[in-house]
TORPA-4810 file (N, C-alpha, C, O; in nm, 3 decimals):
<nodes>
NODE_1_0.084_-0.120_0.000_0.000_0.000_0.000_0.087_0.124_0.000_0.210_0.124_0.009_X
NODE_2_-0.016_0.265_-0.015_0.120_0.349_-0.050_0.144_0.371_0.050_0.078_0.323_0.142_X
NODE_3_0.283_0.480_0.076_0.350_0.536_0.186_0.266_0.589_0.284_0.285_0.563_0.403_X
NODE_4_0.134_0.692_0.230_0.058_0.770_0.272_0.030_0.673_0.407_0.070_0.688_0.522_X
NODE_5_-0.062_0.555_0.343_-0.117_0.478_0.473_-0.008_0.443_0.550_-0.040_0.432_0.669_X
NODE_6_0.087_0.425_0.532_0.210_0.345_0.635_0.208_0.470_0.715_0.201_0.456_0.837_X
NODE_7_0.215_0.622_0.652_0.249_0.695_0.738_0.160_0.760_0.863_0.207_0.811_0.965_X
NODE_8_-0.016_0.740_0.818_-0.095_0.752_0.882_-0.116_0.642_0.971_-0.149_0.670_1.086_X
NODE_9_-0.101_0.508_0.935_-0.050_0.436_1.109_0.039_0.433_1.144_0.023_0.357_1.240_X
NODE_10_0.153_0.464_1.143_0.243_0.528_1.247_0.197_0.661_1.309_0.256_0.695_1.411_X
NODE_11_0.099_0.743_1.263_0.130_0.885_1.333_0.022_0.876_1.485_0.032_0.960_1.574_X
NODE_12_-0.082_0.754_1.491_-0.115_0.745_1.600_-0.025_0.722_1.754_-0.020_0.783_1.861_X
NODE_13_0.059_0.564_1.685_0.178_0.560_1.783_0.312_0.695_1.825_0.386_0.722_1.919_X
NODE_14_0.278_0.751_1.687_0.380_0.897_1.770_0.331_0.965_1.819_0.394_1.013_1.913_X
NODE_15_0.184_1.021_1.794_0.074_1.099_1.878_0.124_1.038_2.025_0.209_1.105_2.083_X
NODE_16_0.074_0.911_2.093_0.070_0.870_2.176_0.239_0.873_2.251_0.274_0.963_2.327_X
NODE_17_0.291_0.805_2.228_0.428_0.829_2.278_0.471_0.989_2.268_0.540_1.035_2.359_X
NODE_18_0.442_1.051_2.186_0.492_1.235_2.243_0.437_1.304_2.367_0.505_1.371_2.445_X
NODE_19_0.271_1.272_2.379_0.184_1.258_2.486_0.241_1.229_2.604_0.242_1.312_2.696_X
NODE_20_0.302_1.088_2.618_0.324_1.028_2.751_0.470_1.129_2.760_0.499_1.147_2.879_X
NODE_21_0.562_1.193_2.671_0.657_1.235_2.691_0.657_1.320_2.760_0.743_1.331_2.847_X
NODE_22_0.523_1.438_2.736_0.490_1.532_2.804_0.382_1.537_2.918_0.318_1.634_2.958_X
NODE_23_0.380_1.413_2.957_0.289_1.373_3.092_0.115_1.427_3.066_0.032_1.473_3.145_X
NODE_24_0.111_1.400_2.939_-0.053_1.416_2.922_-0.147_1.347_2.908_-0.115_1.236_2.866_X
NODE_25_-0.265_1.362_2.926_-0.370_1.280_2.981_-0.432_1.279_2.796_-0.399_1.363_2.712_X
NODE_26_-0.514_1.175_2.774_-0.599_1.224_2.621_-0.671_1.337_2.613_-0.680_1.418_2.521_X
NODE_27_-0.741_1.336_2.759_-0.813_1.489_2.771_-0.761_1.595_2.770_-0.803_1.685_2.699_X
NODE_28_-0.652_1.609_2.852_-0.585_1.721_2.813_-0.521_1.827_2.683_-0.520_1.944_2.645_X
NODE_29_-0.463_1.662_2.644_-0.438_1.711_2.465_-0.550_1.760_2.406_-0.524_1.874_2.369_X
NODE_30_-0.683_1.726_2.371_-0.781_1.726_2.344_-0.786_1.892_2.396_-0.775_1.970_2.301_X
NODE_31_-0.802_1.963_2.547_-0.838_2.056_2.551_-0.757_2.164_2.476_-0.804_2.269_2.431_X
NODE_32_-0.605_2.113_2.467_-0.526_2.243_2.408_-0.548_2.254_2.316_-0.550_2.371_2.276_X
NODE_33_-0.583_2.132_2.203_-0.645_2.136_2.073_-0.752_2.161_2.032_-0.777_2.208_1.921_X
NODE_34_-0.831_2.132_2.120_-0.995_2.135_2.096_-1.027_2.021_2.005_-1.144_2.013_1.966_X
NODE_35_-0.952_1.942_1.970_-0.983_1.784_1.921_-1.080_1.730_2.000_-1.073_1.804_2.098_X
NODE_36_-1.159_1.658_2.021_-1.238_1.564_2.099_-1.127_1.424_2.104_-1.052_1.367_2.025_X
NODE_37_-1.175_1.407_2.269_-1.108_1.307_2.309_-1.101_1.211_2.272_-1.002_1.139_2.275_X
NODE_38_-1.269_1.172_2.202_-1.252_1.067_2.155_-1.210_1.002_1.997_-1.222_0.885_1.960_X
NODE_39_-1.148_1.138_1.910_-1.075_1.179_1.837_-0.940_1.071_1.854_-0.909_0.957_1.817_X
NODE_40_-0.879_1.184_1.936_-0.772_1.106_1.931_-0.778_0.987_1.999_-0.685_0.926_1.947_X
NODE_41_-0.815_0.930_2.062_-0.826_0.774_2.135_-0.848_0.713_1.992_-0.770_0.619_1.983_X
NODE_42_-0.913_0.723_1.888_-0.942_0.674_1.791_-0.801_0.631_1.717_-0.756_0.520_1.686_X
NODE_43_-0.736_0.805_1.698_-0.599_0.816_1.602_-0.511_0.701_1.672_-0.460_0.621_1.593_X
NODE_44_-0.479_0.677_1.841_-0.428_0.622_1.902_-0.432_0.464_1.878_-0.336_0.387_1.869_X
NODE_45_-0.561_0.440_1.872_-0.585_0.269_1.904_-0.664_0.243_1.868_-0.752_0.172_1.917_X
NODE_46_-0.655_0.309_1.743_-0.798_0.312_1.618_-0.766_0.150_1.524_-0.648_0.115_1.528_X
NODE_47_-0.842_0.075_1.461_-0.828_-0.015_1.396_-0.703_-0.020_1.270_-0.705_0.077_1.194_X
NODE_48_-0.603_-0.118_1.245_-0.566_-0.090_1.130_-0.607_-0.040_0.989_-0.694_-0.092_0.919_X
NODE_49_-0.523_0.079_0.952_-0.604_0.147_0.805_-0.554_0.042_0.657_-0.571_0.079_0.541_X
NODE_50_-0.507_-0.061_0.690_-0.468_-0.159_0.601_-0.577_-0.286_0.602_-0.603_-0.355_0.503_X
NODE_51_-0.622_-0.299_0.709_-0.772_-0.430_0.742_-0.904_-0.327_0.713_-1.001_-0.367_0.649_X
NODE_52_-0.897_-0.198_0.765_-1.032_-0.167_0.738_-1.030_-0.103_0.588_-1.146_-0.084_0.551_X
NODE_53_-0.926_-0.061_0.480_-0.912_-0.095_0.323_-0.994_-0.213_0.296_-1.108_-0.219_0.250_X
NODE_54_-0.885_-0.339_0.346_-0.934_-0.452_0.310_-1.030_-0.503_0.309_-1.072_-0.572_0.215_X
NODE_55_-1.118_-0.469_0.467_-1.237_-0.530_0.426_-1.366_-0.445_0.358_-1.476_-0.496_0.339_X
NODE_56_-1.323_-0.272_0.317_-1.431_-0.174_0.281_-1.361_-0.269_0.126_-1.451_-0.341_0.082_X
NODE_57_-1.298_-0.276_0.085_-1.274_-0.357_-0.030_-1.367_-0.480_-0.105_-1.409_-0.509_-0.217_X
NODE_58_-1.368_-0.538_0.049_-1.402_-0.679_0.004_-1.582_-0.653_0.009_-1.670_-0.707_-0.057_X
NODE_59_-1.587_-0.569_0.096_-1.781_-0.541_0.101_-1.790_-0.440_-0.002_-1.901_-0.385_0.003_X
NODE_60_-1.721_-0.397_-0.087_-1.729_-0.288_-0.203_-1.727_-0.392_-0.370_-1.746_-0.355_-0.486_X
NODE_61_-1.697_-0.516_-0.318_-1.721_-0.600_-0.432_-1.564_-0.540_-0.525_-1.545_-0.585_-0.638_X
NODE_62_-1.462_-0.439_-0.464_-1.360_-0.447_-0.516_-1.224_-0.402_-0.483_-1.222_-0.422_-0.362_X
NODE_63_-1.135_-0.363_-0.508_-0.955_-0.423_-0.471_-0.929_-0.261_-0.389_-0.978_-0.150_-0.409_X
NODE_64_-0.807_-0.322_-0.269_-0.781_-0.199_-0.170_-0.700_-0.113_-0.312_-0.720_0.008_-0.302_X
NODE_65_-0.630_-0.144_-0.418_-0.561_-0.055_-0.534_-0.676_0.044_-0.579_-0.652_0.164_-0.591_X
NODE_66_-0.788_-0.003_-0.600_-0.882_0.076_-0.693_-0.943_0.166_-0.547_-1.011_0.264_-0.578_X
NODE_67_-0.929_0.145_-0.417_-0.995_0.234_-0.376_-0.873_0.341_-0.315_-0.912_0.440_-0.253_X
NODE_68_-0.772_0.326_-0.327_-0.658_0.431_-0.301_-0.684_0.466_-0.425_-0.745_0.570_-0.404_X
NODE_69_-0.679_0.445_-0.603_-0.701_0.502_-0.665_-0.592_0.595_-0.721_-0.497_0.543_-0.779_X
NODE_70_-0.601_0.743_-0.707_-0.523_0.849_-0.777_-0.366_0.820_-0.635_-0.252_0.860_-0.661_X
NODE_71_-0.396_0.756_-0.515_-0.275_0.748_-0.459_-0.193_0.689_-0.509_-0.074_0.712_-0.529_X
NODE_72_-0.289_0.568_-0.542_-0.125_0.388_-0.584_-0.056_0.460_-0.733_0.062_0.435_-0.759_X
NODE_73_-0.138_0.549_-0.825_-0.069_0.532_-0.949_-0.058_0.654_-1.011_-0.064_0.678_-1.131_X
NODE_74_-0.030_0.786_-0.848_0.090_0.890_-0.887_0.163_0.876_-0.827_0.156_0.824_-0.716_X
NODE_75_0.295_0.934_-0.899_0.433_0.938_-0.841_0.405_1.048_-0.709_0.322_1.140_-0.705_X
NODE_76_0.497_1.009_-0.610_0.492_1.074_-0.530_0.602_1.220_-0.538_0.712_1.234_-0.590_X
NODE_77_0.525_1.305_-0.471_0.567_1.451_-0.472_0.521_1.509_-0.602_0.596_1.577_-0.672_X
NODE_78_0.386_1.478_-0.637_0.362_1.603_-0.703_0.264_1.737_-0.665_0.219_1.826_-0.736_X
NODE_79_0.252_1.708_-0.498_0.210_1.815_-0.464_0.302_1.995_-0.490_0.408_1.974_-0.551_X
NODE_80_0.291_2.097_-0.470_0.370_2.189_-0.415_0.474_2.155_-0.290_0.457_2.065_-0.207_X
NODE_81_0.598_2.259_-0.297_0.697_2.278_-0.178_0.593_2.304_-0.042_0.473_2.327_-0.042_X
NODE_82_0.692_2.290_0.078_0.605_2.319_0.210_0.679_2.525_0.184_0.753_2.580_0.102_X
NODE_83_0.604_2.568_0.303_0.632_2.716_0.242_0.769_2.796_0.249_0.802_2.891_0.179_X
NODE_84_0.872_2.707_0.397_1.012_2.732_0.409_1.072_2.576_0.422_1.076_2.530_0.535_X
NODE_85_1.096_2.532_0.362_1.170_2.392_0.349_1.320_2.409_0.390_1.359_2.525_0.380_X
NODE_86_1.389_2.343_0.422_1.533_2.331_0.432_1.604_2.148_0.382_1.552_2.037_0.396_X
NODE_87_1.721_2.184_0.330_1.842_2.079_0.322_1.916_2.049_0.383_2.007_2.127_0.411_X
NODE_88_1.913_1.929_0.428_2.002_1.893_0.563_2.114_1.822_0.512_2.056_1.774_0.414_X
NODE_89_2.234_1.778_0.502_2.321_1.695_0.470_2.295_1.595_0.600_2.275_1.635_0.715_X
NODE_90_2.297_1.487_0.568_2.318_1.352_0.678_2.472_1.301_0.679_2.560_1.295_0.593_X
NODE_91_2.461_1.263_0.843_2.599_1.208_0.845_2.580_1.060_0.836_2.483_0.988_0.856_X
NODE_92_2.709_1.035_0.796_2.727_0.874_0.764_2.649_0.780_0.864_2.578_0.687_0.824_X
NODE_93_2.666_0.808_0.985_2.583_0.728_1.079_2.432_0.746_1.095_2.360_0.648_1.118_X
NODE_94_2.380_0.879_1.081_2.241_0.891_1.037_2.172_0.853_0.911_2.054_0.877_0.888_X
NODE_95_2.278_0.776_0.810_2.242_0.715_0.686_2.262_0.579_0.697_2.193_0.505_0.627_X
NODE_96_2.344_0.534_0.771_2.296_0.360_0.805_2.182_0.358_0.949_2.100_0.268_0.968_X
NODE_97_2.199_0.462_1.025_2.050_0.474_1.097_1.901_0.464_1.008_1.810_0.387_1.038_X
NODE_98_1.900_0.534_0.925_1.825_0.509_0.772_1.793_0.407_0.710_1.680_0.396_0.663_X
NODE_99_1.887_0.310_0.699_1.934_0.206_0.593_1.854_0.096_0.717_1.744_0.055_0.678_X
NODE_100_1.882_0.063_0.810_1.903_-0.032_0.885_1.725_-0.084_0.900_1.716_-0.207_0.903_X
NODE_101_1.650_-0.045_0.906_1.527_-0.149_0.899_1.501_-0.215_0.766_1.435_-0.318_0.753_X
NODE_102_1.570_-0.134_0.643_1.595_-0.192_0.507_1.445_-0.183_0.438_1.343_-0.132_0.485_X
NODE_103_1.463_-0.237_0.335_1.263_-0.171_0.284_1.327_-0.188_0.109_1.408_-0.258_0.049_X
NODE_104_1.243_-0.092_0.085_1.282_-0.091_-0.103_1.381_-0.013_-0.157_1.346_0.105_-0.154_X
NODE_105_1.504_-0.031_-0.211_1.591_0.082_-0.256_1.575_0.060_-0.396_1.474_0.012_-0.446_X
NODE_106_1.697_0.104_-0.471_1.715_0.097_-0.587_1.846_0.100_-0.641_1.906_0.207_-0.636_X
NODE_107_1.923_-0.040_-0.712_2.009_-0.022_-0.757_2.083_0.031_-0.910_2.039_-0.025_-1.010_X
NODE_108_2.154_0.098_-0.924_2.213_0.183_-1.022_2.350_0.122_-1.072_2.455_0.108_-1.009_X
NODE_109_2.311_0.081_-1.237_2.476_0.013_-1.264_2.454_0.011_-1.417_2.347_0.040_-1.472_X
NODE_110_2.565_-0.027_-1.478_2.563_0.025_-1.665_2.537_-0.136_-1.694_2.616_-0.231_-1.688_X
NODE_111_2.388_-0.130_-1.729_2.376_-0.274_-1.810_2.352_-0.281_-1.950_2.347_-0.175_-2.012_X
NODE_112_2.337_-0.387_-2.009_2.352_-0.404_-2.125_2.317_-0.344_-2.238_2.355_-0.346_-2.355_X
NODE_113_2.211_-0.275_-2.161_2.146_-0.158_-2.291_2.165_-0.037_-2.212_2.070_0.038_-2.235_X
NODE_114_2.246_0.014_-2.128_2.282_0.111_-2.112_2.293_0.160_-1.978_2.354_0.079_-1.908_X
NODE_115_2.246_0.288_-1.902_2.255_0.324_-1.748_2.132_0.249_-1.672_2.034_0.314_-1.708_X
NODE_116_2.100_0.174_-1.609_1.980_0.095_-1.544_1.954_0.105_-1.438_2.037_0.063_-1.358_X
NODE_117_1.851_0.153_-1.396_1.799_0.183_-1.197_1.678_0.049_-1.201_1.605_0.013_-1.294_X
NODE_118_1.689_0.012_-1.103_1.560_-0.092_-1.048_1.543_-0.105_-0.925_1.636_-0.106_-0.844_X
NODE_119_1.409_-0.117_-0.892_1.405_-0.137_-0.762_1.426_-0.244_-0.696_1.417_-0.322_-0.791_X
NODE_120_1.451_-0.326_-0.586_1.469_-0.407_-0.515_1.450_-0.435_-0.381_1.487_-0.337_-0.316_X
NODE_121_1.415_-0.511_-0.321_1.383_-0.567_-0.161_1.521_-0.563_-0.092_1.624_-0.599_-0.150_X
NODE_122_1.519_-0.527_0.006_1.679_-0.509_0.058_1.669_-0.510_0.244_1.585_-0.459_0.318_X
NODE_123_1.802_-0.597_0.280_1.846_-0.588_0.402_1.971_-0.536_0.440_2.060_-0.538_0.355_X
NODE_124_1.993_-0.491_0.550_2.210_-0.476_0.580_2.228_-0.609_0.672_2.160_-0.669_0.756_X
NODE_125_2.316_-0.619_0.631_2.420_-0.745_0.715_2.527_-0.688_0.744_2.606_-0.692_0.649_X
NODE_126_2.587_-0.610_0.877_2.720_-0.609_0.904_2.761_-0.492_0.798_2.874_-0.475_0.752_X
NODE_127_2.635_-0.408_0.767_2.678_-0.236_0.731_2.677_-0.264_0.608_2.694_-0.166_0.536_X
NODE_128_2.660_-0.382_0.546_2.659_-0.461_0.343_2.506_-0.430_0.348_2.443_-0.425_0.454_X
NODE_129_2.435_-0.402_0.187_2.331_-0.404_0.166_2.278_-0.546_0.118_2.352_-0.589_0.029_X
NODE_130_2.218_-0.597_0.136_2.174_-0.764_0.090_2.061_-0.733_0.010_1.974_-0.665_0.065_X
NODE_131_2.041_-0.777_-0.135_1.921_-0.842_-0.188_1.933_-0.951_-0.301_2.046_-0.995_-0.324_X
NODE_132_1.835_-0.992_-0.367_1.813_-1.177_-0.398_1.813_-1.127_-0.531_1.789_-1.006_-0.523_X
NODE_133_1.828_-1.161_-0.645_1.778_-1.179_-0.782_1.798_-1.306_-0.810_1.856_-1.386_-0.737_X
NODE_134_1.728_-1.339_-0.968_1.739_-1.457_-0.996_1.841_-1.528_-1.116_1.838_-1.503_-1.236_X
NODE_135_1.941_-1.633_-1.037_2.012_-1.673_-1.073_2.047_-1.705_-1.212_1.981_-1.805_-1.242_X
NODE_136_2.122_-1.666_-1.312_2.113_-1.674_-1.445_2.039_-1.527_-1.518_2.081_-1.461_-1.613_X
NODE_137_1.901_-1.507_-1.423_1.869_-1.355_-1.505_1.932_-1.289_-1.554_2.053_-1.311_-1.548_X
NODE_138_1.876_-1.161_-1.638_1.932_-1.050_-1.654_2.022_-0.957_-1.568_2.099_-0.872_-1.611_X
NODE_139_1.998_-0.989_-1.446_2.031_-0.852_-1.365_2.117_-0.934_-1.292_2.177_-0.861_-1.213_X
NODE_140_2.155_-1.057_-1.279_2.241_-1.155_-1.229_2.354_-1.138_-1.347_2.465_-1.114_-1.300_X
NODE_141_2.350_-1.142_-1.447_2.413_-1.151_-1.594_2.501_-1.006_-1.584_2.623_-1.014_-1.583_X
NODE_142_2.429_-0.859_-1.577_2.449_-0.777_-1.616_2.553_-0.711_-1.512_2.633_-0.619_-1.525_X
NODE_143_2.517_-0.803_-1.391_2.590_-0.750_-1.232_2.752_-0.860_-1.192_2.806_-0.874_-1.082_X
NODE_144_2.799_-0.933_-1.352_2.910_-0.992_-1.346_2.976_-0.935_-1.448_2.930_-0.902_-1.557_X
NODE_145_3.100_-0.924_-1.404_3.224_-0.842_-1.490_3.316_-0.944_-1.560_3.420_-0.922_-1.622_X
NODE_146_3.251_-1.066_-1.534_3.315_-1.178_-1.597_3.518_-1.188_-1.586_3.604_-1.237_-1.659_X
NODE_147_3.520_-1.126_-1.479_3.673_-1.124_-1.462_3.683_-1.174_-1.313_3.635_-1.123_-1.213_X
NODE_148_3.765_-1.298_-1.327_3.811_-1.317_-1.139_3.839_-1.196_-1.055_3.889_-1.098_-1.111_X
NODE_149_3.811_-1.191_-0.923_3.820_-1.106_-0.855_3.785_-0.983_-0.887_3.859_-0.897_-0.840_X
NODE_150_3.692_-0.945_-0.956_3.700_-0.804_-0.981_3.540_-0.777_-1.023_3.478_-0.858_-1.092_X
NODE_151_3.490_-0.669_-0.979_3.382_-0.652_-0.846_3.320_-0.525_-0.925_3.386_-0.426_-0.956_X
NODE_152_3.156_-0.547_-0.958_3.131_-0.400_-1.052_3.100_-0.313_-0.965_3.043_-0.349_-0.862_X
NODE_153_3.136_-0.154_-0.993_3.105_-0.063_-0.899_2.925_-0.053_-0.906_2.844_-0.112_-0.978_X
NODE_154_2.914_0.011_-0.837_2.694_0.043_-0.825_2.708_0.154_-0.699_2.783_0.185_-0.606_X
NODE_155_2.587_0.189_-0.759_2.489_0.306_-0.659_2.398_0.247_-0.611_2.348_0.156_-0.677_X
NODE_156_2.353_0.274_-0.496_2.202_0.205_-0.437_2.118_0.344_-0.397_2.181_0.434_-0.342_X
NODE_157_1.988_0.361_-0.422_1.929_0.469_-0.341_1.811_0.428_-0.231_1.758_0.317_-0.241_X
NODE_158_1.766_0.531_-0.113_1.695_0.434_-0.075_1.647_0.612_-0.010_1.717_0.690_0.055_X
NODE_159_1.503_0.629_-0.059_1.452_0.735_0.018_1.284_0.703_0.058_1.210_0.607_0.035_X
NODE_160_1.267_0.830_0.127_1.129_0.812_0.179_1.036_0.969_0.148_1.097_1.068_0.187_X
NODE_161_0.956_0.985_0.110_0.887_1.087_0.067_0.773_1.082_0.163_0.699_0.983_0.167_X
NODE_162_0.756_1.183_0.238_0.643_1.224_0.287_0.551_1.284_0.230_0.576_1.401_0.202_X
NODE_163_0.376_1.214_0.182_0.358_1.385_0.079_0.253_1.473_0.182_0.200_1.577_0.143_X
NODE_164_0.229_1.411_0.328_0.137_1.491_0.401_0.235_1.606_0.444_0.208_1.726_0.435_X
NODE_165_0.339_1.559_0.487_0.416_1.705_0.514_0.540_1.788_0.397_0.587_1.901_0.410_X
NODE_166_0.565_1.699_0.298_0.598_1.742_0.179_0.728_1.772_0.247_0.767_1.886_0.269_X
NODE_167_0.796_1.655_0.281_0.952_1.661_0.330_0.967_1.471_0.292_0.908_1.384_0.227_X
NODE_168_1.092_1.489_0.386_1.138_1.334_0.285_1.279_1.335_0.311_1.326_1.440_0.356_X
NODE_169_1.353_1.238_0.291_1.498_1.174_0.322_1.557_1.075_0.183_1.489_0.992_0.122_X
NODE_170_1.668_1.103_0.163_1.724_0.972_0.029_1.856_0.991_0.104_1.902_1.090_0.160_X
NODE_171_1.906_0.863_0.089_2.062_0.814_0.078_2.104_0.760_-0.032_2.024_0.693_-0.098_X
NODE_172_2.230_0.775_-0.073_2.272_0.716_-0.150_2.389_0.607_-0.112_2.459_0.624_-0.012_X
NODE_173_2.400_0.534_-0.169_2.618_0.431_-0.102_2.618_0.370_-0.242_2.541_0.289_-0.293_X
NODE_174_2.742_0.440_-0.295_2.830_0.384_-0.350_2.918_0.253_-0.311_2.934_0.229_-0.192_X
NODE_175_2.971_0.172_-0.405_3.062_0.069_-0.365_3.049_-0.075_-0.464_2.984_-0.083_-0.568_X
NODE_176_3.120_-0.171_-0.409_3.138_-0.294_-0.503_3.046_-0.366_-0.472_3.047_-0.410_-0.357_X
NODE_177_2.957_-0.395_-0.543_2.877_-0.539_-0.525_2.927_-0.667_-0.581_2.981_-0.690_-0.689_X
NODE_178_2.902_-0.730_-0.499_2.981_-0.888_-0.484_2.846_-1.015_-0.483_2.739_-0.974_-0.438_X
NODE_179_2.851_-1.142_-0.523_2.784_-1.226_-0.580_2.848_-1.271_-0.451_2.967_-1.266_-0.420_X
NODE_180_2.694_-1.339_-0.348_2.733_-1.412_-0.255_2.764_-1.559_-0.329_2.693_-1.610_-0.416_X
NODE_181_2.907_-1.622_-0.267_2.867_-1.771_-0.309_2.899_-1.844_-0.212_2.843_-1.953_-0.198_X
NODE_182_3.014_-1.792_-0.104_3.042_-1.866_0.035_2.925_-1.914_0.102_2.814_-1.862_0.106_X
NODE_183_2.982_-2.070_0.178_2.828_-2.083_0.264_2.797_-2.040_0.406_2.697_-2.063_0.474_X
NODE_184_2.875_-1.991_0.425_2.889_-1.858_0.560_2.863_-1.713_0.510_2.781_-1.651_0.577_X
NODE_185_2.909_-1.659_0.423_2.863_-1.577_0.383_2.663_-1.557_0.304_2.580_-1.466_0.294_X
NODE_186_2.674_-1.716_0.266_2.498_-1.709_0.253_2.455_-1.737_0.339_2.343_-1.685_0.337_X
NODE_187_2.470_-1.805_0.449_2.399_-1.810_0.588_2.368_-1.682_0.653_2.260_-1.673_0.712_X
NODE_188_2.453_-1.575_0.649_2.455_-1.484_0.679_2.344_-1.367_0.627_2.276_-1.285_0.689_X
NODE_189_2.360_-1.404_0.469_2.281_-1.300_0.411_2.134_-1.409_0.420_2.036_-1.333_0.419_X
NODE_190_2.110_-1.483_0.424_2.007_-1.568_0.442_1.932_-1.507_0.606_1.815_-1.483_0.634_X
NODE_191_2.019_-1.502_0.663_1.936_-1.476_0.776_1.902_-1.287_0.807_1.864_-1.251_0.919_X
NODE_192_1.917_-1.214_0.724_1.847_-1.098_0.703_1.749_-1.081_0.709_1.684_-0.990_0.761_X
NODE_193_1.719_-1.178_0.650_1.539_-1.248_0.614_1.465_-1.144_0.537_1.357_-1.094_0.571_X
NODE_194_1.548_-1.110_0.410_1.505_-1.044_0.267_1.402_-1.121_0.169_1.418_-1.237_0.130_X
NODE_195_1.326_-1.061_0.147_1.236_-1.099_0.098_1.190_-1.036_-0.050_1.162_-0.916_-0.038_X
NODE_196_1.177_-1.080_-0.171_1.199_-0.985_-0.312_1.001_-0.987_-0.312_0.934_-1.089_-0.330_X
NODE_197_0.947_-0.858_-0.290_0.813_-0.869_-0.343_0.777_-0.914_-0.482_0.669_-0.922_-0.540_X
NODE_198_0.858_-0.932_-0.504_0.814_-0.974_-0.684_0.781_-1.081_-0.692_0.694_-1.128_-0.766_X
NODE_199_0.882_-1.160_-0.577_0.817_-1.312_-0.571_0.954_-1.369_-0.703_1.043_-1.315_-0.769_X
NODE_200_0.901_-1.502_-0.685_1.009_-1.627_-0.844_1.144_-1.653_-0.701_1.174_-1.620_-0.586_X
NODE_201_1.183_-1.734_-0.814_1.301_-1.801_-0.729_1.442_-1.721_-0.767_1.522_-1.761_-0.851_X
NODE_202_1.454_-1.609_-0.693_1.496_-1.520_-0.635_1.660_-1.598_-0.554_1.682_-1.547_-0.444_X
NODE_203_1.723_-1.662_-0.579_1.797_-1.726_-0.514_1.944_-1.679_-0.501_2.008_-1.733_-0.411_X
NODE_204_2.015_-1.577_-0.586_2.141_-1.534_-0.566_2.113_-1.425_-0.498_2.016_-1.356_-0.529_X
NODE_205_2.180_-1.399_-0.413_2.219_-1.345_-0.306_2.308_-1.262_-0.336_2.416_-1.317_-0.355_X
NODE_206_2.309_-1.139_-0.349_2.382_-0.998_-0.384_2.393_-0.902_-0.314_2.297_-0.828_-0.294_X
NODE_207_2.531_-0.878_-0.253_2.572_-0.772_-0.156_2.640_-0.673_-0.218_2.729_-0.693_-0.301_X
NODE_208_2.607_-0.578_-0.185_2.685_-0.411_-0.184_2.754_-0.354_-0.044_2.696_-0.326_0.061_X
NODE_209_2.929_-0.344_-0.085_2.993_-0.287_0.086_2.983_-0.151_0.043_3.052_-0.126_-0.056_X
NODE_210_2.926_-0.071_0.083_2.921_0.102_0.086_3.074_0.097_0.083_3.125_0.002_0.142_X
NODE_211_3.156_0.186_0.023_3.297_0.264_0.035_3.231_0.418_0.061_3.295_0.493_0.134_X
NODE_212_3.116_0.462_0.007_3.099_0.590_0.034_2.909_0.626_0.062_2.834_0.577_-0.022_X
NODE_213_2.858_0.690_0.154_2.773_0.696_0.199_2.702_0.811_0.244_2.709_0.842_0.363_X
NODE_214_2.619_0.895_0.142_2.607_1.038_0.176_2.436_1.057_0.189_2.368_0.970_0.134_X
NODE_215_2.384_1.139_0.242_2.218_1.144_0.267_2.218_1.336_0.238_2.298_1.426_0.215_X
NODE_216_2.022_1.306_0.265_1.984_1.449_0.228_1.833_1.431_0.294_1.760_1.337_0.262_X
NODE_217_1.791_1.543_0.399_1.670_1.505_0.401_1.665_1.686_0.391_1.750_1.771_0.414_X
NODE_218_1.476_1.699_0.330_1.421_1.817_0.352_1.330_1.797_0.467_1.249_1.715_0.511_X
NODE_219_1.376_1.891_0.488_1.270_1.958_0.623_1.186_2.059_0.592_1.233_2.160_0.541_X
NODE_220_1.048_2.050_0.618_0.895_2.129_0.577_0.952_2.202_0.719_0.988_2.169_0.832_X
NODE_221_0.934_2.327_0.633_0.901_2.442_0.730_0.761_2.499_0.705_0.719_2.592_0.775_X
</nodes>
């Protein structure tokens, strides 16, 4: 589902945990806002917005895609800027802080018909980016330099777009990606527990070691 919903159930659990930060009651918040209490108790520990899709879906006689609609199939950010935005540079450690629950990136490398970005399912192992393609494919094919020891360079990107507050974060890491084939080294990337949404038998195992690692987030002012 899109970002939007991921980001609207999380914002109950941050509602709530900022609350307890500042020793407030639901009512209270409620009075400084003039929200009704039972407002936010709702936002708080309101039903999942991914089951109640699903089942206004399934009693609508049709699919949670068609009722997000104009969400699932625009690109995100084509709203307007927020009205003072800012650019933050990230430091290296706030970009594997980033990286580290892992999610969808996108890798960047010169394939056969030319410069190629795709997306991909991805984990870190030990600060390496891990994801699966399928063995013999194209992108298995295109990601060997056919020379012993010697390792094609790639870009990976991996950002997040907010479009309720029209801010957002990308990293980028450069570096060598390497064809797992050790069986310690696939145990390893095996237990990431990466998963390719695309689905198929997904079975080589492909790591990227960052040599270089730079971020950018905007901040909505």
């Amino acid at each position: 589902m899109s970002q939007q919903v991921t980001t609207i159930e999380r914002l109950g659990r941050r509602i709530a945990r900022r609350r307890d930060e500042l020793g407030l009651t639901r009512e209270e918040l409620a009075e400084r806002t003039g929200i009704e209490a039972g407002y936010i108790t709702y936002l708080e520990d309101g039903p999942s917005i991914r089951e109640t899709l699903t089942k206004l879906a399934s009693a609508l006689d049709t699919t949670v895609e068609s009722l997000l609609g104009e969400v699932t199939e625009t690109p995100s950010g084509t709203g307007p800027a927020s009205p003072h935005p800012e650019l933050v540079t990230l430091s290296e450690s706030e970009c594997l802080h980033l990286l580290r629950p892992g999610g969808v990136g996108r890798i960047a490398f010169e394939g056969r018909y030319g410069p190629t970005v795709l997306p991909v399912n991805f984990r870190l192992s030990d600060g390496a980016i891990v994801f699966r393609t399928e063995p013999g494919g194209t992108t298995d094919q295109d990601l060997r330099t056919g020379m012993q020891d010697v390792e094609y360079k790639v870009a990976f990107e991996v950002d997040r777009i907010e479009e309720l507050t029209r801010g957002g974060w990308s990293v980028l890491a450069q570096g060598s990606l390497h064809h797992v084939t050790e069986a310690d080294e696939r145990a390893a990337a095996v237990a990431t527990g990466v998963e390719p949404w695309a689905g198929g038998e997904r079975q080589q195992y492909l790591k990227i070691i960052p040599t270089r690692l730079t971020g950018r987030r905007v901040k909505p002012g």
